[in-house]
C-alpha positions as a printed NumPy array, in Angstrom:
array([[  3.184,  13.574, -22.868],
       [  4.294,  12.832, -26.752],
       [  6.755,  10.749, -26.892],
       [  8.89 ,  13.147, -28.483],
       [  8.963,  15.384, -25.723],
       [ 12.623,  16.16 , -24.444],
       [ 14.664,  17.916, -22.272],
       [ 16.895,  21.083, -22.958],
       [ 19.473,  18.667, -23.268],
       [ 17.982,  16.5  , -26.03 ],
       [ 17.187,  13.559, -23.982],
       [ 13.13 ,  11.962, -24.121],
       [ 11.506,  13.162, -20.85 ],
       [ 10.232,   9.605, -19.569],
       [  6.373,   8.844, -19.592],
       [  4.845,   8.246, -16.071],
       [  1.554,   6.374, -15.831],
       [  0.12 ,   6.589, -12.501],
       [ -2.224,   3.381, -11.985],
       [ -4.899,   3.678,  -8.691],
       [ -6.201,  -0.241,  -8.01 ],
       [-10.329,   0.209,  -7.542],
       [-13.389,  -1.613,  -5.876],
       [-15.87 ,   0.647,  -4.972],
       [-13.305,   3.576,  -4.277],
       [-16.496,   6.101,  -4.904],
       [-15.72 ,   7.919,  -1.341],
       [-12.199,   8.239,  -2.059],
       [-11.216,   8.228,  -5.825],
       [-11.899,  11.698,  -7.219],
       [ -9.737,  13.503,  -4.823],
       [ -6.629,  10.347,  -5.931],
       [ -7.212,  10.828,  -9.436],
       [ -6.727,  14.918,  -8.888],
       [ -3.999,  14.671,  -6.741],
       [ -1.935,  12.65 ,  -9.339],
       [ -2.653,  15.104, -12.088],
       [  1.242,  16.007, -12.719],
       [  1.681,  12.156, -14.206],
       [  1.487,  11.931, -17.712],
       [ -1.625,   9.442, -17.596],
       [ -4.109,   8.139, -14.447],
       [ -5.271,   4.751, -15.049],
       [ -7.903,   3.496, -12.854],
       [ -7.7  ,  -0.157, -12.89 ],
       [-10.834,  -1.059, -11.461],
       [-12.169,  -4.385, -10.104],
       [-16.019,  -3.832, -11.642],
       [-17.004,  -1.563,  -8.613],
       [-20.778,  -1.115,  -7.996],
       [-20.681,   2.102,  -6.998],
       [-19.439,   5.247,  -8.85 ],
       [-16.495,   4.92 ,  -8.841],
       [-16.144,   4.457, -12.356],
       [-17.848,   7.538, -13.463],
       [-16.335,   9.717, -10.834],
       [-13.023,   8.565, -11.842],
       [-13.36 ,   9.62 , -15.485],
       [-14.78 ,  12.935, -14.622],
       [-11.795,  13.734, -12.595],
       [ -9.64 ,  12.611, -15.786],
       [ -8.415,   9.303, -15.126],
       [ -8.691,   6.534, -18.086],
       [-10.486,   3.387, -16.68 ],
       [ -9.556,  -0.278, -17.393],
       [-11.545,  -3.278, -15.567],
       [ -9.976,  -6.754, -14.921],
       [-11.763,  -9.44 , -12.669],
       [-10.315,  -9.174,  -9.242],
       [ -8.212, -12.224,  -7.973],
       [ -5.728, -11.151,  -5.628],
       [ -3.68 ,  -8.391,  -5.099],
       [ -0.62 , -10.094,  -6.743],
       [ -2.529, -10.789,  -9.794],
       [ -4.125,  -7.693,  -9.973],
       [ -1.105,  -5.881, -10.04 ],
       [  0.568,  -7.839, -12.93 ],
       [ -2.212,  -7.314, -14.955],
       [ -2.569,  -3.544, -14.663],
       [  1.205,  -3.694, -15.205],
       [  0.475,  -5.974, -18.452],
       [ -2.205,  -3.399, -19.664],
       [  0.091,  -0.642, -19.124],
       [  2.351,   1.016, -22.021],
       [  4.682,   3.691, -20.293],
       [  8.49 ,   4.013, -19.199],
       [  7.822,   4.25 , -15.449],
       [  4.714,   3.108, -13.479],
       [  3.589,   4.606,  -9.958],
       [  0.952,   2.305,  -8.071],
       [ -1.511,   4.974,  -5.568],
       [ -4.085,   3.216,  -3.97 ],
       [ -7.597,   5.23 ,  -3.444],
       [ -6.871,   5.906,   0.355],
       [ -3.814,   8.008,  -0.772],
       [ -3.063,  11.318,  -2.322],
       [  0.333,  12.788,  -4.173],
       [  1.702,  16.283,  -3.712],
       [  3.621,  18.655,  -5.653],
       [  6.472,  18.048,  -3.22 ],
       [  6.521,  14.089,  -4.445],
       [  5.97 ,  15.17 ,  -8.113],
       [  8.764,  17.375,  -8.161],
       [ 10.985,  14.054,  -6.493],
       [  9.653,  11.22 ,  -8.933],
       [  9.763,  13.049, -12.28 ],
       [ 13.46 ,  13.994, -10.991],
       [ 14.491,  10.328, -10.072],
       [ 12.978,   8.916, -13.148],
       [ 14.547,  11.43 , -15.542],
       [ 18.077,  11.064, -13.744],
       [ 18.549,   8.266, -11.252],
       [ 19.644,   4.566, -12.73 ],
       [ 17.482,   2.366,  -9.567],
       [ 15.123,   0.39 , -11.421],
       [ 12.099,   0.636,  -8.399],
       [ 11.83 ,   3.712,  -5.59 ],
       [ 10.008,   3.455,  -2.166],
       [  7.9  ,   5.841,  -0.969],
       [  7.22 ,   6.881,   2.661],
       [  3.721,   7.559,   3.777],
       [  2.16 ,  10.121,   6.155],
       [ -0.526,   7.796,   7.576],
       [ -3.575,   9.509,   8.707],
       [ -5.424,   7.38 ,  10.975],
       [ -8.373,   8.047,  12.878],
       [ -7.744,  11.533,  11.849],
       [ -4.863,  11.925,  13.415],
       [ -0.841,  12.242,  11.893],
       [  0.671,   9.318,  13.187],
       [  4.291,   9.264,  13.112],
       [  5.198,   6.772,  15.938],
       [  4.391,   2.977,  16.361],
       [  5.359,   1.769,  12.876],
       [  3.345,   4.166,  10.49 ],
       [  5.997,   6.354,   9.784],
       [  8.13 ,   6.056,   7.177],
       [  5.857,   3.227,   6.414],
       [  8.227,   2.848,   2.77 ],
       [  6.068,   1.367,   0.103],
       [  7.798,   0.101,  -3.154],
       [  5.68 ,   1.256,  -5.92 ],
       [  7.244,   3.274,  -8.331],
       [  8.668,   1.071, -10.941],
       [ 10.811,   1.611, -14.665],
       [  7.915,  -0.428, -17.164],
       [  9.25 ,  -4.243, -17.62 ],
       [ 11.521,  -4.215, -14.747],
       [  8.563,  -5.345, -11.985],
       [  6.669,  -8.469, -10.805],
       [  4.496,  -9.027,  -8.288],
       [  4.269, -12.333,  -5.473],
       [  1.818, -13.161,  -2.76 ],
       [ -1.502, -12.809,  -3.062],
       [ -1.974, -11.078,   0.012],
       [  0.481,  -7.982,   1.603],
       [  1.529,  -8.46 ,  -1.82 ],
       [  5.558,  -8.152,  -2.792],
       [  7.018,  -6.647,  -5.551],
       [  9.573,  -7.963,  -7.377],
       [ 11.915,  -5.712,  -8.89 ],
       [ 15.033,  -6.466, -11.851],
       [ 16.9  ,  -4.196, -10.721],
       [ 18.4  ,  -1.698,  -7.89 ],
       [ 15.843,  -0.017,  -5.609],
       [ 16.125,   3.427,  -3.895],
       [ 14.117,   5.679,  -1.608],
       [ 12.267,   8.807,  -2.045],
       [ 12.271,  11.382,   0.694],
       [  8.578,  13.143,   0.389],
       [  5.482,  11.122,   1.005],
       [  2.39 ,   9.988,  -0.062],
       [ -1.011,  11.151,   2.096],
       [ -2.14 ,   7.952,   3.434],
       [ -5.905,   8.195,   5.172],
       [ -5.343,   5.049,   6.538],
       [ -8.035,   3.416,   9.043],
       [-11.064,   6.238,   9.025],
       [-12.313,   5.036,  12.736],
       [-12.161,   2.042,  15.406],
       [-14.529,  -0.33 ,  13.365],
       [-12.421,   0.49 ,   9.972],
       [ -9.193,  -0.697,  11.945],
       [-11.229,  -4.196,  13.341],
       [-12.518,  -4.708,  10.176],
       [ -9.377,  -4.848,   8.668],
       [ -7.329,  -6.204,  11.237],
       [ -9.645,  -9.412,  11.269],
       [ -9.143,  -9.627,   7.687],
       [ -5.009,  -9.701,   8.413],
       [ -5.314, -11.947,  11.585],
       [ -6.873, -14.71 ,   9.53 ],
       [ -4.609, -14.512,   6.714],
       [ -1.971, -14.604,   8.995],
       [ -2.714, -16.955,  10.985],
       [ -3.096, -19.296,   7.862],
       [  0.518, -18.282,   7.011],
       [  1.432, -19.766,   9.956],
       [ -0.478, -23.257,  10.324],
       [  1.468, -23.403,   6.663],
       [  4.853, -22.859,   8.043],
       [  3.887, -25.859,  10.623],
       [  4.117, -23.528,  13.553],
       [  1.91 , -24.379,  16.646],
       [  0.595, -22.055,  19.207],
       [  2.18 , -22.804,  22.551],
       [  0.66 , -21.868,  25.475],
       [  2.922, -18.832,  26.337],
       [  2.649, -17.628,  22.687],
       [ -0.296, -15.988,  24.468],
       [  1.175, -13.828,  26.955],
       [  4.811, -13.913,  25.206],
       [  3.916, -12.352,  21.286],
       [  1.296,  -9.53 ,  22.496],
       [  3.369,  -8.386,  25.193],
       [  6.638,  -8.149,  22.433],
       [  3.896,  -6.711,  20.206],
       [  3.431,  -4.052,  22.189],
       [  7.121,  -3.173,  23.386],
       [  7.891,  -3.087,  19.8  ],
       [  5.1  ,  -0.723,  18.552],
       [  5.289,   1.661,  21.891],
       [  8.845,   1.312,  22.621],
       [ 11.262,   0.373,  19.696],
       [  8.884,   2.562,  17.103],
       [  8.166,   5.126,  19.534],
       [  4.704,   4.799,  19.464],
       [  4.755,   7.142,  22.465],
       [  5.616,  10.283,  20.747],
       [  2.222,  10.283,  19.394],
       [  0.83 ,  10.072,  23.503],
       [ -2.595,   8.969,  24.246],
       [ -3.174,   8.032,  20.091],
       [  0.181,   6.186,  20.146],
       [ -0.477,   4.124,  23.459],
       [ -3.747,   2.799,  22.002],
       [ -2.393,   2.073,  18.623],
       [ -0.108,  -0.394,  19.815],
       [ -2.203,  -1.627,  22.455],
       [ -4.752,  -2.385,  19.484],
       [ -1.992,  -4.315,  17.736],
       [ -1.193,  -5.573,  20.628],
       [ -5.026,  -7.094,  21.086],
       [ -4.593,  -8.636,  17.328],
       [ -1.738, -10.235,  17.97 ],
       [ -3.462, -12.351,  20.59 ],
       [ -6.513, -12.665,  17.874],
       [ -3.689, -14.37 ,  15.786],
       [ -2.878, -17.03 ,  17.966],
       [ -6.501, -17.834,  18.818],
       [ -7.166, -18.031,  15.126],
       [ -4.243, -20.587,  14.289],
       [ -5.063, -22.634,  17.777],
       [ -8.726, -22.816,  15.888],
       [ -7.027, -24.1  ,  12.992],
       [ -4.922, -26.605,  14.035],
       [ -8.466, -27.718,  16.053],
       [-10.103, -28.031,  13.697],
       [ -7.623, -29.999,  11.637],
       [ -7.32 , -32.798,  14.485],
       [-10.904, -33.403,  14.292]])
C-alpha cells in the first residue's frame, strides 16, 4: 500500500506487514502466505529451511528474509528489526487468516488506540475442532503497532508490549498437532524445557507431586476448561496432558539426579 494511501476522511490508511517465522514450513507455507493476502506485505522470515519452503513461499507472493535461528525470542526481534511498517501481525506456518479477521485487524489498526491485540485461535488438532480443554480461545498476542513490541524468553516466548493491549473477536485457523506422534513429539520437547524451568526455580519433585499435579492436570483440562464438551476427543486430550505432566516430574527428578552425582 503507498504510503500515501488514505481514507475518505484524509487520514493515512496504516501499513500492515504480516511476518510468518519459517524452518522447513514446505507442507504448510503456501496455503499461510495465501491466506494473509489482504496485508499490505507477507514476509517470510525464514530460518535457512532445507526444503522448499523458500521457493514455495515466493511463488505464493510472500517476500523472504533469512536470519540464523537462535531462539524464538531472538528470532522475533529480529524479524521485527528487519521490518519497516506501522503495524506487524506474527502467523506462524500451522495457521491461516480469514476475511472475517481481515475485516477486524485493518479496523482496529485504523481506529483503536491499544498498542498490541490478541488473537483467539480455532485449534485443529488431530483433525478435529477442539473447543474444550484449553484450546479455545487459546488468545495469542501478535498483532503489534511497529516500535511498540519486544520479545523475552527464549522458549513459549513473551511479548512485550509499550503500550495497552486488547482482544480481537475472530480467529486464526490453527492446525495444531496433525496426529498422536506430532503431539509426543512436541510435548517431549515442552516437558524438558519445563522441567529445566523448574530445577531453576529450585523446586524439587516430592513424592506426591506424582499422583498430586497429573491428577489437577487433568481436573483442570476436563473439568474447569470443559474438555468434555468435545466427548471422547476431549477426554483423551486431557488425559494426554495429563500423562506429560507426570513426564515433567520424572524429567526434573532426573535432573536433580543427576546433579547429586
Amino acid at each position: 500500500m503507498n504510503e500515501h494511501d488514505q481514507h475518505p476522511g484524509g487520514d493515512p490508511v496504516p501499513e500492515l506487514t504480516a511476518v510468518i517465522l519459517t524452518l522447513n514450513e514446505a507442507a504448510n507455507i503456501k496455503d499461510c502466505v495465501k491466506s494473509l493476502a489482504w496485508a499490505d506485505r507477507v514476509i517470510v522470515f525464514d530460518s535457512y529451511s532445507q526444503d522448499e519452503t523458500v521457493a514455495l513461499a515466493k511463488s505464493a507472493g510472500a517476500d523472504v528474509l533469512q536470519s540464523t535461528f537462535e531462539n524464538y525470542a531472538q528470532q522475533r526481534n529480529a524479524a521485527l528489526a528487519a521490518v519497516q511498517s506501522d503495524w506487524v501481525f506474527f502467523v506462524d506456518a500451522d495457521e491461516r487468516g480469514t476475511p472475517e479477521l481481515a475485516v477486524e485487524v485493518r479496523g482496529v489498526i485504523a481506529n483503536k488506540l491499544e498498542k498490541g491485540w490478541y488473537v483467539p485461535r480455532d485449534n485443529i488438532i488431530f483433525g478435529k475442532l477442539t473447543r474444550g480443554a484449553g484450546w479455545y480461545p487459546d488468545f495469542q498476542l501478535r498483532l503489534f503497532k511497529h516500535g511498540k513490541v519486544h520479545y523475552e524468553r527464549p522458549v513459549h516466548e513473551t511479548a512485550v508490549v509499550d503500550g495497552d493491549t486488547g482482544y480481537l473477536e475472530n480467529a486464526l485457523i490453527h492446525y495444531n498437532y496433525r496426529d498422536k506422534a506430532h503431539f509426543q513429539d512436541k510435548q517431549a520437547s515442552y516437558t524438558t524445557y519445563d522441567a529445566s524451568i523448574l530445577k531453576q526455580q529450585g523446586i524439587r519433585p516430592r513424592p506426591r507431586k506424582f499422583i498430586l499435579q497429573p491428577w489437577r492436570q487433568f481436573w483442570w483440562r476436563y473439568v474447569t476448561l470443559e474438555g468434555y464438551k468435545d466427548g471422547w476427543h476431549g477426554l483423551s486430550l486431557s488425559l494426554y496432558m495429563s500423562y506429560y505432566e507426570w513426564v515433567k516430574y520424572r524429567k526434573l527428578a532426573a535432573l536433580w539426579r543427576s546433579e547429586a552425582t
